[in-house]
C-alpha positions in Angstrom: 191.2 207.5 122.0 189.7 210.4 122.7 191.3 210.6 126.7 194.7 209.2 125.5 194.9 212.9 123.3 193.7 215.0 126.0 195.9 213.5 128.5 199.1 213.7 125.9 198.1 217.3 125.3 197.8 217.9 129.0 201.2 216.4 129.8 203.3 218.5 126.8 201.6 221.3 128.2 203.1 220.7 132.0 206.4 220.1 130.3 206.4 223.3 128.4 205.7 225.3 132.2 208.1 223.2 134.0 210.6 221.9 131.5 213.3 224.1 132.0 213.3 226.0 135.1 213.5 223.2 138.4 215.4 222.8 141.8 216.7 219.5 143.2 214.7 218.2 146.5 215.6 214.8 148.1 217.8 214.6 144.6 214.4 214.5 142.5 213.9 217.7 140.1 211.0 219.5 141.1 209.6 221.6 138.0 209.3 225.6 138.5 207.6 228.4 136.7 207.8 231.8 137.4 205.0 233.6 138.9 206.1 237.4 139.4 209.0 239.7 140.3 209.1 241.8 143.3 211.4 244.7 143.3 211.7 247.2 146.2 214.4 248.9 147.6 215.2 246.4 150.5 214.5 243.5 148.3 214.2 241.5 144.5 212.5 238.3 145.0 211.8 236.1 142.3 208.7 234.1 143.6 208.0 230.8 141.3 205.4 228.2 141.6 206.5 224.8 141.5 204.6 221.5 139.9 203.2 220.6 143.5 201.3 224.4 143.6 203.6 225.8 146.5 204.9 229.2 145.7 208.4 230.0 146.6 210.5 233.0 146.9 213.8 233.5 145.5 216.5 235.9 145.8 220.3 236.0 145.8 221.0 233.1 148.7 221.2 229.3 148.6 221.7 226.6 151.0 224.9 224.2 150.9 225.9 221.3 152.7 229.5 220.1 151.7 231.2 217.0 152.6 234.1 219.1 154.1 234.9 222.8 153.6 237.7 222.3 151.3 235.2 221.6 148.2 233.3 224.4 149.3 236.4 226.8 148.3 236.9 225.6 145.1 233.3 226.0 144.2 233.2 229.5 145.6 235.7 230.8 143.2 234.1 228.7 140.0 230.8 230.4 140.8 231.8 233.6 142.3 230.1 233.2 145.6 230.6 234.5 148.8 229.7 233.0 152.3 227.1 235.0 153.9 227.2 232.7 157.3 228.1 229.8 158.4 224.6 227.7 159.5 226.8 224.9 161.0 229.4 222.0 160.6 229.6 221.9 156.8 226.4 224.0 155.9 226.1 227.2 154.4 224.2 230.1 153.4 226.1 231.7 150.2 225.1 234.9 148.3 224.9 235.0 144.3 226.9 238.0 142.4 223.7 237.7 140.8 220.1 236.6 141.5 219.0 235.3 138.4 221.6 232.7 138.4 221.1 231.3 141.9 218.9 228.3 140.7 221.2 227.6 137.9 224.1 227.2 140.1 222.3 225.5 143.3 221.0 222.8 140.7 225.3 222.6 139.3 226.3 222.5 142.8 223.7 220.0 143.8 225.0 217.4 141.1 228.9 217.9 142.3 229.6 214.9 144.4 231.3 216.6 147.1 228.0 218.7 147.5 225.5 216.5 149.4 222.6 219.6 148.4 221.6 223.0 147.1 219.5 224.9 146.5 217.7 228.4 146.5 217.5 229.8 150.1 213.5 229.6 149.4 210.7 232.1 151.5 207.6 230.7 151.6 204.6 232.1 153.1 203.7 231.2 156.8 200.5 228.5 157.0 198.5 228.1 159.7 197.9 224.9 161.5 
């Protein structure tokens, strides 16, 4: 009894960190929490920790893949987006009017079924092999 309301204690608490704030990967939500904000004049990251441990940086940039670039307008407009570069045949980098929305809208993008993914153009620190 006594394991069953630790674990059930353990498991609201990991909601409560991750429940609101999560990216799509492989079209599974993956939980975030934020960690700190870096501001400097050349850059604002965001960096967040997700469920799995892994920090990640955030700023104003997402990843796209569309199923043709058609879609891609319409959604540009609807978010206010612009298209930073062009990464290749139907994949994008796209810049945010505003950073603290770029989740949101990579995770509204991602469940659009012309959108194959999104999400947050993430910087992660280098590991060593």
């Amino acid at each position: 009894m006594k394991k069953t309301v630790i674990i059930c204690i353990l498991f609201v608490s990991v909601l409560q960190v991750f429940g609101n704030t999560y990216y799509y990967k492989n079209n599974k939500k993956v939980g975030l929490s934020l960690k700190k904000v870096v501001s400097r004049a050349t850059t604002n990251i965001d960096y967040y920790v997700n469920e799995y441990g892994i920090e990640l940086g955030i700023t104003d940039k997402l990843i796209v893949k569309t199923k043709n670039k058609k879609t891609l307008i319409i959604y540009l407009d609807e978010f206010n987006l612009s298209i930073e570069k062009e990464l290749s045949k139907d994949l994008y980098l796209l810049k945010t009017m505003d950073k603290n929305l770029t989740i949101n809208i990579a995770n509204k993008l991602n469940e659009k079924n012309t959108i194959l993914y999104a999400h947050p153009d993430f910087i992660k620190k280098r590991m060593m092999r």
